[in-house]
C-alpha atoms as a printed R data frame, in Angstrom:
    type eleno elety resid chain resno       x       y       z
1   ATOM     1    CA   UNK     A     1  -9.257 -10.964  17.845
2   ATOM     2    CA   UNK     A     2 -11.761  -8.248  17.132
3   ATOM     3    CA   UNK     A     3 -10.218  -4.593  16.032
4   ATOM     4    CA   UNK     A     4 -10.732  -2.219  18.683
5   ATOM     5    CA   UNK     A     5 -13.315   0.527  18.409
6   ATOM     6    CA   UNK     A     6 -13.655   3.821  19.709
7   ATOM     7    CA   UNK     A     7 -16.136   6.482  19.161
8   ATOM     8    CA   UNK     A     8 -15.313  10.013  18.907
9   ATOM     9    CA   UNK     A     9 -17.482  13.040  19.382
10  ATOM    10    CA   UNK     A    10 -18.270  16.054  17.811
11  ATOM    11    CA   UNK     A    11 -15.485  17.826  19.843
12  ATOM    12    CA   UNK     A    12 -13.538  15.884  18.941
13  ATOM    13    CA   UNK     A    13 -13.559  15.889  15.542
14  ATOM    14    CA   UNK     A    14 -13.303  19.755  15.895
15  ATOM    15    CA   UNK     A    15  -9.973  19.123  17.922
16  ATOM    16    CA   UNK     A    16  -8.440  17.432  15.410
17  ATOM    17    CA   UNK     A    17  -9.336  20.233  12.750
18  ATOM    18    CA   UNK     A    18  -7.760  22.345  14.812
19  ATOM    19    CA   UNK     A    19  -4.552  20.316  15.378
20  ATOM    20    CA   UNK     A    20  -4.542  19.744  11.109
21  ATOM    21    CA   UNK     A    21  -4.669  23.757  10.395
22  ATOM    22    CA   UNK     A    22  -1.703  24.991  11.413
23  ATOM    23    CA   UNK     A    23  -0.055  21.685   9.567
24  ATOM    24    CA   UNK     A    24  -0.440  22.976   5.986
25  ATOM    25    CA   UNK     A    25   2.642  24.032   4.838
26  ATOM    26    CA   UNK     A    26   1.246  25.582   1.466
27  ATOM    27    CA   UNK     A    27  -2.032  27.216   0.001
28  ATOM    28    CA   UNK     A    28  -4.562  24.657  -1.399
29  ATOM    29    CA   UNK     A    29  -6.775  26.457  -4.191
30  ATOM    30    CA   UNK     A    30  -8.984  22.985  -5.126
31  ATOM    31    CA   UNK     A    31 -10.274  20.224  -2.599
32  ATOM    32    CA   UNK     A    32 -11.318  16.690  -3.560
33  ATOM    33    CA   UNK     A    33 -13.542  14.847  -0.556
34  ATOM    34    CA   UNK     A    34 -13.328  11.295  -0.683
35  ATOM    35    CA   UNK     A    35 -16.941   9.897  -0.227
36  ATOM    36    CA   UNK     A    36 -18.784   9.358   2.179
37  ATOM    37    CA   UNK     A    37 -15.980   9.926   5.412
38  ATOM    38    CA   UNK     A    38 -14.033  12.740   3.630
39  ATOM    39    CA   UNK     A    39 -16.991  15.220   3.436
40  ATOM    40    CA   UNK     A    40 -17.550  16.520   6.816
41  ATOM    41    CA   UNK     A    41 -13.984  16.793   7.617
42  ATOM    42    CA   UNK     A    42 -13.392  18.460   4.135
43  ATOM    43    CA   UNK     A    43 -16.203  20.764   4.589
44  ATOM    44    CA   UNK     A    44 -15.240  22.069   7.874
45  ATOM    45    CA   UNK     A    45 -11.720  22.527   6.737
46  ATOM    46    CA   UNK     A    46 -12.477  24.122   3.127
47  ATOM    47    CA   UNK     A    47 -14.375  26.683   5.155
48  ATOM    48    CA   UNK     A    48 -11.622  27.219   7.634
49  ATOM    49    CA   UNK     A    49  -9.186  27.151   4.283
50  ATOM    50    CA   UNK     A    50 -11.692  29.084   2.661
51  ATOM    51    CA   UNK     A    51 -10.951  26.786  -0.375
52  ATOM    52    CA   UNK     A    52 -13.592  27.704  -2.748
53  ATOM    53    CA   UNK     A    53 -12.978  24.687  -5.157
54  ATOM    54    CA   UNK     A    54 -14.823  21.328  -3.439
55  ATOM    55    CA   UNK     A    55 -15.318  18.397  -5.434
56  ATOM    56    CA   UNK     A    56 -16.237  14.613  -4.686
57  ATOM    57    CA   UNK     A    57 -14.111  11.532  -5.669
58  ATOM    58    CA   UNK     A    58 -16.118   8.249  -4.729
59  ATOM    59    CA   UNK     A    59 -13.905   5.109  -5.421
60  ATOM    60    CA   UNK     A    60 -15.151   1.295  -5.494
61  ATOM    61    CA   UNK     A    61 -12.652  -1.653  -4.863
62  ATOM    62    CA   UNK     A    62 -14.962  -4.069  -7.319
63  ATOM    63    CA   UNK     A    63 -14.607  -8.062  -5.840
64  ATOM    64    CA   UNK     A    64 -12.504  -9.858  -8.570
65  ATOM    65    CA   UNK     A    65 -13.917 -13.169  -9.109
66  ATOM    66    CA   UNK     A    66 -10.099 -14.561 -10.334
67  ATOM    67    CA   UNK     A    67  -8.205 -14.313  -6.949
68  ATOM    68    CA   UNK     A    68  -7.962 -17.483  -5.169
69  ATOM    69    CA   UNK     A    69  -8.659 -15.710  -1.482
70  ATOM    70    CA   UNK     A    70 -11.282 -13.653  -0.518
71  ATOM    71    CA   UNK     A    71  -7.764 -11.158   1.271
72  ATOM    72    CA   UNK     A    72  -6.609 -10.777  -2.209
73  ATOM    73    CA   UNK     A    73 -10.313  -9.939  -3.714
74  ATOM    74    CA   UNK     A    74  -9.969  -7.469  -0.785
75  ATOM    75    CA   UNK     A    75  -6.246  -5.768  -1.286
76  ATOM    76    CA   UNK     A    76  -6.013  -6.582  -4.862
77  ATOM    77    CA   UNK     A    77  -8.939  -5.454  -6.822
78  ATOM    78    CA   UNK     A    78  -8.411  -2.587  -9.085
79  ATOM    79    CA   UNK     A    79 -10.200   0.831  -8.109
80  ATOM    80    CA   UNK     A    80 -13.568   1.864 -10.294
81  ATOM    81    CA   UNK     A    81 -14.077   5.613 -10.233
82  ATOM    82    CA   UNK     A    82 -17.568   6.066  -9.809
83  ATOM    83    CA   UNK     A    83 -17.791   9.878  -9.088
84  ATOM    84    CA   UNK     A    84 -14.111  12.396 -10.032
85  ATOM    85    CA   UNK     A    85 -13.516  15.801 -11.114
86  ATOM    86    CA   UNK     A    86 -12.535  16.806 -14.310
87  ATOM    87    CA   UNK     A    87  -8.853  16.996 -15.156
88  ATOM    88    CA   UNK     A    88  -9.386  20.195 -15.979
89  ATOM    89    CA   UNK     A    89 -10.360  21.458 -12.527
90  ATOM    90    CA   UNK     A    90  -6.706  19.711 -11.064
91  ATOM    91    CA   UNK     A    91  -4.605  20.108 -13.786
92  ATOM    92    CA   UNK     A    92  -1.341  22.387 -11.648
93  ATOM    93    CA   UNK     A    93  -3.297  23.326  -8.864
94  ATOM    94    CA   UNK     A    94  -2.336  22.685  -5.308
95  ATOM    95    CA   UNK     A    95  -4.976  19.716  -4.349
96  ATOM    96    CA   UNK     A    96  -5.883  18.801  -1.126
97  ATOM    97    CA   UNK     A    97  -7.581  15.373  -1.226
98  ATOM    98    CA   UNK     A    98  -8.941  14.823   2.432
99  ATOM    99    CA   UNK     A    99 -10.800  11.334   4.191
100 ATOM   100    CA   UNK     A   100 -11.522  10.646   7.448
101 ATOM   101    CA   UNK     A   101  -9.110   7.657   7.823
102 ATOM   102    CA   UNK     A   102  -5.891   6.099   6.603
103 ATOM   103    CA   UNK     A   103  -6.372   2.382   7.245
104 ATOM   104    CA   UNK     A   104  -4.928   0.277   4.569
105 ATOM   105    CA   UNK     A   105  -4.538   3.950   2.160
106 ATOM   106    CA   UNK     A   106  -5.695   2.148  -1.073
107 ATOM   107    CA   UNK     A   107  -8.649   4.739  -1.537
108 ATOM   108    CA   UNK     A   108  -6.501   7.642  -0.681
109 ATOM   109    CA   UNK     A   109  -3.961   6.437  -2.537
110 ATOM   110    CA   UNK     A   110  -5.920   5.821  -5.642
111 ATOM   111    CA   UNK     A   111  -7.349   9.552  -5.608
112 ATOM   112    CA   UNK     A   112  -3.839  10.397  -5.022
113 ATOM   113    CA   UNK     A   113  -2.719   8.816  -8.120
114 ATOM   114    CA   UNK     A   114  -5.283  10.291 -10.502
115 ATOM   115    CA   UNK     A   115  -4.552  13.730  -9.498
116 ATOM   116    CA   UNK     A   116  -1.130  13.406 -10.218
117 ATOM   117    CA   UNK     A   117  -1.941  12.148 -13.376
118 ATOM   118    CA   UNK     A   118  -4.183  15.153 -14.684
119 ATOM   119    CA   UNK     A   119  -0.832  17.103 -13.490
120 ATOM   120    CA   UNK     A   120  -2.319  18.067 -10.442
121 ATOM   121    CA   UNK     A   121  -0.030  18.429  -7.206
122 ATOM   122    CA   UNK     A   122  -1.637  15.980  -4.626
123 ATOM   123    CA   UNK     A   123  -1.601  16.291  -1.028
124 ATOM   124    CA   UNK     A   124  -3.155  13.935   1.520
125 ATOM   125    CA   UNK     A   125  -5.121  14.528   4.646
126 ATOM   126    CA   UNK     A   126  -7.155  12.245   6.976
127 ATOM   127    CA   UNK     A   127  -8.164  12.915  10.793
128 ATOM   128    CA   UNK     A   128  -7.063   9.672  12.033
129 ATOM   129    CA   UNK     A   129  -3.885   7.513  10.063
130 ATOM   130    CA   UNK     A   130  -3.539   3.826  11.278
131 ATOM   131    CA   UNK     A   131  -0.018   3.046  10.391
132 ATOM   132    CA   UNK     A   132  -0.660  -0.908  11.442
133 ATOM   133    CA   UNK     A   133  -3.116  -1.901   8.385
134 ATOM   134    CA   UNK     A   134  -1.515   1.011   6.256
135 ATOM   135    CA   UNK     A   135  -0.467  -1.587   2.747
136 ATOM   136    CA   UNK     A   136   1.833   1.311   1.523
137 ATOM   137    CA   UNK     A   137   4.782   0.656   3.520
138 ATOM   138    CA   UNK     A   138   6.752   3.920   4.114
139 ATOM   139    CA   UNK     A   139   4.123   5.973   2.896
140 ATOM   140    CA   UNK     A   140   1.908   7.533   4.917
141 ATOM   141    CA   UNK     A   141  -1.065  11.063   4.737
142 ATOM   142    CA   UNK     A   142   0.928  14.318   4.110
143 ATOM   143    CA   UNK     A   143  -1.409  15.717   7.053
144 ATOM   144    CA   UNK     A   144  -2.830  13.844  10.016
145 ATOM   145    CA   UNK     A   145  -4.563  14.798  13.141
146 ATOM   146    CA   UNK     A   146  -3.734  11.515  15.068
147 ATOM   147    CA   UNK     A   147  -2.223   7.700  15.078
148 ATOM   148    CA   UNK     A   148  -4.523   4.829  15.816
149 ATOM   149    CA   UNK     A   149  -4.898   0.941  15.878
150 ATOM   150    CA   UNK     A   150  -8.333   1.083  16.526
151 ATOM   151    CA   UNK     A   151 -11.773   1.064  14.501
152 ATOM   152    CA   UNK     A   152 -13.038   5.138  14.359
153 ATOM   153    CA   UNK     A   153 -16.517   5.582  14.929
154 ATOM   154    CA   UNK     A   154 -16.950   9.297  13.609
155 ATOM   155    CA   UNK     A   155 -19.808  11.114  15.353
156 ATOM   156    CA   UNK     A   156 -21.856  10.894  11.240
157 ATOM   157    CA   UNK     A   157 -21.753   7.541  11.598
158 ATOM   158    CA   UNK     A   158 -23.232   6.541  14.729
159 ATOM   159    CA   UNK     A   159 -26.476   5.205  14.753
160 ATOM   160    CA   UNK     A   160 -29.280   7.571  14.734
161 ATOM   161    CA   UNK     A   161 -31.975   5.556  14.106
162 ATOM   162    CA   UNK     A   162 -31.893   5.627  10.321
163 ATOM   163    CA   UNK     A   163 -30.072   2.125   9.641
164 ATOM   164    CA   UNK     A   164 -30.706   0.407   6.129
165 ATOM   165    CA   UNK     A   165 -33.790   1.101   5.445
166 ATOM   166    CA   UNK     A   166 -33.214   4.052   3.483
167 ATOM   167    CA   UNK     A   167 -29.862   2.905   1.465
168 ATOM   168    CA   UNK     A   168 -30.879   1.361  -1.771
169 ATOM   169    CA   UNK     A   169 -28.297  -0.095  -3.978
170 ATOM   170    CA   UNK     A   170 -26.994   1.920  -6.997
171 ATOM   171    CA   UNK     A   171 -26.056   0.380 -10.168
């Protein structure tokens, strides 16, 4: 049975920024934007946060040609950092790591992970958490504007006539 998908406008996406704000229990000093879904919502809250820190993480799960399925190539893969800040930059300050979407939370989860480890203090923020493909049990985003099963078509990602044709591959 096909996933579900809904598309969401512009409003909102704004909506949902406005539901997350008044969530955040501390200050957040540096931002990390999981790419490519994390940077609009992370821009318009960073501005709204007026977090002056912004940095990128871009994580690949890499196929692994030794699993015998292609659901464990999928879930088991170890993550490649392509794109992270510095250690420096995280290193005990208050990070808010931020993605559109929880679905299974490996991505998140990753970023999550190496933050702690440069001794940063990790928090985790998505507009939309799907708690039914979420492969972390019990865990779940520190911040969340709303629960869904279905597929999220963010308003950036509809199709405005640009398709493939101007995505090359990247070593």
């Amino acid at each position: 049975m096909a996933q579900r998908r809904e598309l969401i406008s512009w409003d909102e996406v704004s909506k949902l920024i406005d539901l997350l704000l008044p969530q955040f229990e501390q200050t957040y000093n540096v931002m990390v934007m999981i790419t490519r879904g994390g940077i609009v919502p992370g821009g318009m809250l960073a501005e709204a946060m007026d977090i002056q820190y912004i940095f990128t993480a871009s994580v690949d799960f890499p196929a692994e040609e030794h699993f015998a399925t292609p659901q464990q190539t999928k879930f088991l893969s170890w993550p490649k950092f392509l794109q992270f800040p510095d250690d420096k930059y995280l290193t005990l300050q208050n990070v808010l790591i931020v993605d559109d979407v929880w679905g299974s939370g490996r991505t998140i989860t990753a970023v999550k992970n190496r933050v702690a480890a440069a001794s940063g203090h990790p928090s985790t923020c998505v507009l939309h958490f799907n708690p039914y493909r979420n492969l972390f049990g019990n865990q779940r985003p520190d911040y969340y504007g709303a629960i869904t099963d279905a597929h999220i078509v963010y308003p950036w990602e509809s199709d405005r006539g640009f398709q493939s044709r101007f995505i090359t591959n990247i070593p």
